[in-house]
N, C-alpha and C positions, 0 to 999 in steps of 0.2 A: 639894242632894240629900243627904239623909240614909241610912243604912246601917248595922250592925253590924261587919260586918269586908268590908273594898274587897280585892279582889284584883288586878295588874294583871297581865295575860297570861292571856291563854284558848287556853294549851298541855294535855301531859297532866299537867302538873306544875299547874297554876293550876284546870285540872276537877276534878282529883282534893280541891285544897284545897278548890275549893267545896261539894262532898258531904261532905266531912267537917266542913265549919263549920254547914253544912245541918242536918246528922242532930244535932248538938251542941246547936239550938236557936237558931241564930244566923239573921237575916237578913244575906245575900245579896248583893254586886252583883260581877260579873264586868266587869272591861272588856278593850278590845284596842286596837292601833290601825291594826291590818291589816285591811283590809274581809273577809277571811275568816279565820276561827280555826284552831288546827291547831298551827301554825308545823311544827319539826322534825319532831314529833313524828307530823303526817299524814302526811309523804314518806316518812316512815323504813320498816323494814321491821315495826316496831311489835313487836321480842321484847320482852320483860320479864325481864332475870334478878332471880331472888328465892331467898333460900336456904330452905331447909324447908318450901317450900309443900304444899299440901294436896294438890297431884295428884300430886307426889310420894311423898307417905303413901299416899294411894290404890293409887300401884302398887307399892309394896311398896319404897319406893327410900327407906335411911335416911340423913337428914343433922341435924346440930343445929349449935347455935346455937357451940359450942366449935370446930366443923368451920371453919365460915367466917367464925369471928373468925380463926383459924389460918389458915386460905389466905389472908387480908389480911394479914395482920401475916409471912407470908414474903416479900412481895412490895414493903412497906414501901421505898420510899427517901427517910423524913424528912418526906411530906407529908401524913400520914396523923392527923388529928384523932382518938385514940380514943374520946371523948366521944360527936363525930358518927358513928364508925364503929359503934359500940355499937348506938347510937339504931337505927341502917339495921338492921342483924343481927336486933337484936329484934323492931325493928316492922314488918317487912315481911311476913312471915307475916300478920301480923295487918290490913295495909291493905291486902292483896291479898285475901284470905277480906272485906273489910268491900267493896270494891269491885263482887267476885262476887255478894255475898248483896244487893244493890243492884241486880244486872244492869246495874250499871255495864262490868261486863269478863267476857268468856267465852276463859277461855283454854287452850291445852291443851299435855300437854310436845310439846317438840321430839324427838323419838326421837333418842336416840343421841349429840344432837349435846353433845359433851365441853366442859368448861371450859378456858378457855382456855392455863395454864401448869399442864402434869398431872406438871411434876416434885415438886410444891410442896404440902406436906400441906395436906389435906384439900379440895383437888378433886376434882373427879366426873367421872373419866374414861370413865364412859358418860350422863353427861348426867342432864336432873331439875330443875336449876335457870333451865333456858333454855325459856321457854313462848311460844307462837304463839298469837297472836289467832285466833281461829273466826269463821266469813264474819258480818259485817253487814248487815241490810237496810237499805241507806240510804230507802227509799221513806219508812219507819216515821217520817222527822225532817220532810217536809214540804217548807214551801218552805226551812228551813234546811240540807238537803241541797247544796243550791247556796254553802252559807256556809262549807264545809268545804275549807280549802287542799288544793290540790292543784297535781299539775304534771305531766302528759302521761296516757295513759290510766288509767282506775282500774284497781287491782289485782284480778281477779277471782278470785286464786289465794290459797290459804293458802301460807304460807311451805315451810310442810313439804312442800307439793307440787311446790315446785323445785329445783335443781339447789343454791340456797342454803340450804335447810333439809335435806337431804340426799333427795330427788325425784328423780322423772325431769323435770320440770318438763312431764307430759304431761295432760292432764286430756280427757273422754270429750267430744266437739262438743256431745251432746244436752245435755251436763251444762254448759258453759260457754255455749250458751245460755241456760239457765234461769238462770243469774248473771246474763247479760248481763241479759233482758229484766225480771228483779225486781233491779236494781239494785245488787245482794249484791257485797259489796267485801272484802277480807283486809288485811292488815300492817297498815300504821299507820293505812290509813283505817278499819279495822275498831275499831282501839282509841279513836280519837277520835271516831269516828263513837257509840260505844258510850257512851263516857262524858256526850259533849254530850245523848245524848237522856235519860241519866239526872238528869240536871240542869233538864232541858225538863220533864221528868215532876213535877221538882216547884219548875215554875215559876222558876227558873233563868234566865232568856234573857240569854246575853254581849249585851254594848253597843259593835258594832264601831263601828271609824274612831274611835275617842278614841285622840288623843296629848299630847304636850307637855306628859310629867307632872312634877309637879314636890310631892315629898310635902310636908304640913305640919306642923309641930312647935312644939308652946306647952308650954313650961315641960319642957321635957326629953324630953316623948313624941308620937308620932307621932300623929297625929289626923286624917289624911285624907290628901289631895291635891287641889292647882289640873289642872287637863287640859283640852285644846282640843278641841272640836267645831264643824266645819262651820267653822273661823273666829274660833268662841266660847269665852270662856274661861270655865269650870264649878269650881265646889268642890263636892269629893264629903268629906262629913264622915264618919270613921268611928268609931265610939262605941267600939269594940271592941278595933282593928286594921287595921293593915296586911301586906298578902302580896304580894310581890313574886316573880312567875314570868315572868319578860321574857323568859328566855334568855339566851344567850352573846352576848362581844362580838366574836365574829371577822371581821364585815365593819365594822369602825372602825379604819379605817388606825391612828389615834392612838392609840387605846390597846391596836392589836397591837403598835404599835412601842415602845411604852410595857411592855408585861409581857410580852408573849409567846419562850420563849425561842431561838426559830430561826426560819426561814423557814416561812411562812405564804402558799402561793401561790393555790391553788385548794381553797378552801371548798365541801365539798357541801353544804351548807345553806342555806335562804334570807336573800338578802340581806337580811331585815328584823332579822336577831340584830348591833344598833346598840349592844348595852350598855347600856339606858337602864336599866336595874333595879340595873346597875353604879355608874352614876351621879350615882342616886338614892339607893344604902348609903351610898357617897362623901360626899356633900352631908350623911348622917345623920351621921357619924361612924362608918361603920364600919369593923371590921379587916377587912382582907382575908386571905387564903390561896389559899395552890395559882395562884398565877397568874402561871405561867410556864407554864404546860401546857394541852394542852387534847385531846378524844376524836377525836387522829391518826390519818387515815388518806390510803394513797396515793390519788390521783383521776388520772382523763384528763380532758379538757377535749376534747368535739369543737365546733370552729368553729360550726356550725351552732345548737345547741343552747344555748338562753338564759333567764333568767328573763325575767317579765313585763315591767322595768323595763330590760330590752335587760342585762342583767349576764351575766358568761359563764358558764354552771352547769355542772359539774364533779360527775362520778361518782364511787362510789368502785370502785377494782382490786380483785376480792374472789378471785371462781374464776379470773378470764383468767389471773393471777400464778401458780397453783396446779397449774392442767391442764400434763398432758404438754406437752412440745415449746415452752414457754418458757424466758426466763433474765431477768434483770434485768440490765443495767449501766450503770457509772459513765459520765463522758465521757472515763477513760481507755479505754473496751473492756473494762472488767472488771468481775465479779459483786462482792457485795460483803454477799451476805446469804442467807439461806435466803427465798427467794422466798415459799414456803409457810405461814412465821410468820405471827401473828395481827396485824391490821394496827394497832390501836395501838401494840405496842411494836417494831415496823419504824421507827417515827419515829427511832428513835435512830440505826439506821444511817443513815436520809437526813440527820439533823441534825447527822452528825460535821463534827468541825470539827478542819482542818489549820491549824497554826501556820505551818508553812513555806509552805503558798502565799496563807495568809490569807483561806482560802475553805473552803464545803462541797463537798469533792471528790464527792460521791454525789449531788447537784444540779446541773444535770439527772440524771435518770438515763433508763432507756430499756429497753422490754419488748421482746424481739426472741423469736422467733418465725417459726416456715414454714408450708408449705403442708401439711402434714400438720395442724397446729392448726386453720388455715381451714377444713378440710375436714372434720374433727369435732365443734369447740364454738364456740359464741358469744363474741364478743366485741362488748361493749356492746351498740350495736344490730344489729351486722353478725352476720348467720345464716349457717350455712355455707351455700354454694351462691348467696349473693350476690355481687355485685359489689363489690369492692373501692374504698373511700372515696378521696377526694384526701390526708383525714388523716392517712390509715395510709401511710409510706414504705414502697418495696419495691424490691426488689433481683433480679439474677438472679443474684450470687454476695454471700459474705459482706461479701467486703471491699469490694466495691461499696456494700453496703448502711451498711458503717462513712463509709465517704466522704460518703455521699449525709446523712447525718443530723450529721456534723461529728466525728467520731469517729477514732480510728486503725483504720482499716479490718484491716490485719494482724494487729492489737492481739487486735479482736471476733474474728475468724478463730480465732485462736489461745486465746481463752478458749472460744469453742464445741466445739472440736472438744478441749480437754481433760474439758469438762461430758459430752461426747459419751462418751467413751472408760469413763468410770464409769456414767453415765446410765444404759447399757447394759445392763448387769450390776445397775442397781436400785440401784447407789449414789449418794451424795455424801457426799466424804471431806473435802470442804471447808466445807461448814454443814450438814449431815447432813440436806437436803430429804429428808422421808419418812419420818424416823423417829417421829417422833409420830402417834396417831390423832387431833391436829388438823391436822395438813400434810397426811395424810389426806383427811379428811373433805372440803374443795370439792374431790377431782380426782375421775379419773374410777373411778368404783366400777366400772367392768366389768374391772377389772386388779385385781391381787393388788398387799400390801404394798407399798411404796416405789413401786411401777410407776405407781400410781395420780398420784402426782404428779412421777415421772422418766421422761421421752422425751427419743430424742436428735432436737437440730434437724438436720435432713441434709438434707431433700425440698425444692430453691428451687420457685419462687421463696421470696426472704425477706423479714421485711417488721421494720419497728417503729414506736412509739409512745414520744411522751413521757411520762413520768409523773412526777405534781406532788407537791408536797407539803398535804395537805387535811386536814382535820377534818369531823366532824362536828357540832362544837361545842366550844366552851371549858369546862371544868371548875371553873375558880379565879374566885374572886368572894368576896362579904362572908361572912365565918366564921361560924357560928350553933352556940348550943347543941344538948345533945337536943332541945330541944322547937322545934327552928326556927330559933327566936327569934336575929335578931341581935345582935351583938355588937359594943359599942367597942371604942376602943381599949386601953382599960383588962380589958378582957375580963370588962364586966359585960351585960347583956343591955341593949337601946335599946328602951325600953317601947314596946308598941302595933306595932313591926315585927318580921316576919318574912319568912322566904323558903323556897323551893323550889326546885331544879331547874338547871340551867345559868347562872342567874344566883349559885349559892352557891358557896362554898368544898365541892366535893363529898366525901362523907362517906367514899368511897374513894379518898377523894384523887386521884394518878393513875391510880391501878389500872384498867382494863379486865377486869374479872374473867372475862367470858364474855359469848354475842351476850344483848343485851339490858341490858350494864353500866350507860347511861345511865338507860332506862326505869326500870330498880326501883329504882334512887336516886328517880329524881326524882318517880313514883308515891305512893312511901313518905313523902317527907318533904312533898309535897303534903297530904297525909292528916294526919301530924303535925302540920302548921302549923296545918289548917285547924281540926283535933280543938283546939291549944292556943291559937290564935288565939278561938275559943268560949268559952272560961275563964275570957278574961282574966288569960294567966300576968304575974305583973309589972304587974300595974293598981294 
């Protein structure tokens, strides 16, 4: 098989390159090796953050390009490629307006919702750079509607419409019928639903179930790749380039335990991010970066709840951690963090590490919570007014409930009822839950200031839950220039490959800047790859 430039993964990172290698005049081939495409990026909630985009112009909201070089670079600890950061700042703008004007993406802002560290110049602490996908017709893609990962029911809600975009999460029955019966989807299947049929549109079509890739290299540059079908082993020749958008490698025991710098328990992502795009830089000679880290967040794990291949799949704790009448703690009995923070950089309290007992003291840790939370908000799948899981421990006093889950029952006691005693009055004089309008932002908006995310736990019965340590994906992977393009180890570019996405050394390094940090990385430099992969940078 011959081709122009081979892409491998048909994420949003591996669609976006193929429209941009598209439009450049390039033929085409997309492959995968999951009989449905998607990957993270269908599950997810599908924001996009981007700095200076055009709906932000629109509504009158000004940011530039000096703004969010600066909100990175205060945020900096040491992993931060300026090269690649640059590249993002700049070109993002510009592959998101090229994505739109495609009808590849319909996106629109998230009202309100703020960036994520608003002590730190030049964030946007009423938001602009955080955008929600607008509902999709999936009907419009055919029988490839069915080739679109997914994992429990489709999303028929825009983002902004729930309690996570900042919603009542209530939508009109007439109105979610007409979703339901034309097929119309939001978050992330709206974004990949969107992108695939811009792709289809011009003849485009991903080539699922190929794996077993393996690139090829004659006289110093990349020229294709060997990959399995059915059995069969295939060369796909590419005259052009190669793009490598695989994803993360955070379900590869080896090479978490290999770079990853802490525990790594419960992944919300699917099991298929193997690292094989990791593997493949590796094999090229590339450098790597940023791979110790990866986009942390706390997860619950219920029993019940599994990927397709029987794997245990693991949510992420967003608003449960956030709403009134919770706390977080240790397996001493003790808090140990502002609950309310943004959950990438929470990783660091669960990641401490004690010398004296030669362990991470804040693993396990544990959401605790009463009957007054049950009877107001969700958690996971549990609606108030339902029935109470086997999952969920419960208690009828505190220190029972410390007992029952392995804990110092006195210990819990006596940490609630001092959270209690400030709680009360709207404070936390111990990690200042509440003072920012992102701690804010997931509680409950029918309370004023702080209130929104401080209640005291008091009403038993009580109850808790483990909570893990997860990601959404790894970060760190082969280093690439502005234009993509990989890099040895001598830090020249490795002709003919490139990359995108959770398979690269990401451009903001560790940073989580705001919801949506992974998408506009990996959008953007999808785009760039695909734009320099066309060119033939380095031919």
């Amino acid at each position: 098989m011959n081709t122009d430039v081979l892409i491998i993964g048909a994420g949003a990172a591996g669609l976006s390159a193929a429209l941009a290698a598209h439009e450049a005049g390039s033929r085409v081939t997309v492959i995968e090796k999951q009989p449905k495409l998607g990957g993270t990026a269908s599950i997810s909630g599908g924001i996009v953050w981007i700095p200076g985009n055009r709906q932000m112009k629109n509504h009158g909201i000004e940011d530039s390009r000096e703004e969010a070089l600066a909100y990175f670079r205060s945020l900096d600890q040491g992993d931060i490629d300026d090269v690649a950061l640059s590249a993002f700042v700049e070109e993002a703008p510009q592959a998101l307006a090229f994505l739109e004007d495609l009808d590849a993406a319909r996106l629109s802002l998230l009202g309100g919702y703020p960036d994520y560290y608003l002590d730190r110049p030049g964030a946007k602490p009423n938001g602009g750079r955080a955008l929600d996908n607008d509902l999709f017709d999936f009907t419009t893609l055919g029988d490839w509607a069915d080739k679109v990962f997914e994992h429990g029911p489709a999303p028929r809600m825009l983002l902004r419409e729930t309690p996570l975009g900042g919603g009542t999460g209530q939508v009109d029955p007439a109105e979610m019928a007409r979703r339901e019966a034309g097929n119309l989807r939001g978050w992330g299947q709206a974004l990949i639903g969107r992108l695939l049929k811009a792709c289809l549109d011009r003849n485009i079509e991903p080539q699922l179930n190929i794996g077993g890739y393996r690139l090829i290299i004659e006289n110093g540059r990349v020229t294709g790749a060997t990959v399995h079908q059915d059995g069969d082993e295939l060369t796909i020749h590419a005259s052009q380039a190669v793009i490598l958008a695989t994803g993360g490698f955070e379900w590869n025991e080896e090479l978490k335990q290999t770079f990853l710098r802490g525990p790594l328990d419960a992944p919300a992502s699917p099991p298929s991010n193997q690292g094989d795009g990791l593997k493949m830089a590796m094999a090229a000679g590339a450098s790597l970066g940023n791979m110790t880290s990866a986009w942390w967040v706390p997860t619950l794990s219920m029993p019940e709840v599994k990927w397709e291949g029987g794997e245990q799949r693991s949510m992420p704790v967003l608003i449960e951690r956030t709403l009134p009448h919770t706390i977080m703690v240790n397996g001493a009995g003790r808090r140990f963090c502002n609950e309310a923070n943004n959950y990438s950089a929470l990783a660091g309290a669960f990641h401490q590490f004690d010398p004296a007992t030669y362990s991470h003291p804040n693993l396990p840790a544990y959401l605790i919570f009463d009957s007054q939370y049950l009877s107001r908000y969700p958690l996971a799948s549990v609606m108030p007014g339902m029935p109470v899981p086997e999952w969920i421990t419960s208690a009828d006093d505190l220190e029972s409930l410390g007992n029952a889950i392995g804990i110092d029952g006195r210990q819990l006691e006596e940490t609630v009822n001092h959270f209690n005693a400030h709680a009360i009055k709207g404070h936390d004089p111990d990690f200042a839950r509440g003072q920012s309008a992102y701690d804010r932002f997931y509680g409950d908006r029918s309370r004023d200031g702080a209130s929104a995310t401080l209640g005291p736990i008091t009403n038993g019965p009580f109850y808790a839950i483990e909570i893990k340590m997860g990601t959404l994906g790894t970060n760190g992977g082969a280093k690439t220039d502005g234009s993509a393009q990989v890099l040895n180890l001598d830090g020249e570019p490795i002709p003919g490959l490139f990359a995108a996405g959770n398979v690269i050394s990401c451009p903001t390094g560790g940073v989580y800047a705001g919801a949506g940090g992974t998408l506009g990385p990996a959008l953007t430099f999808g785009y760039i790859a695909g734009r320099a992969a066309a060119r033939r940078i380095n031919s």
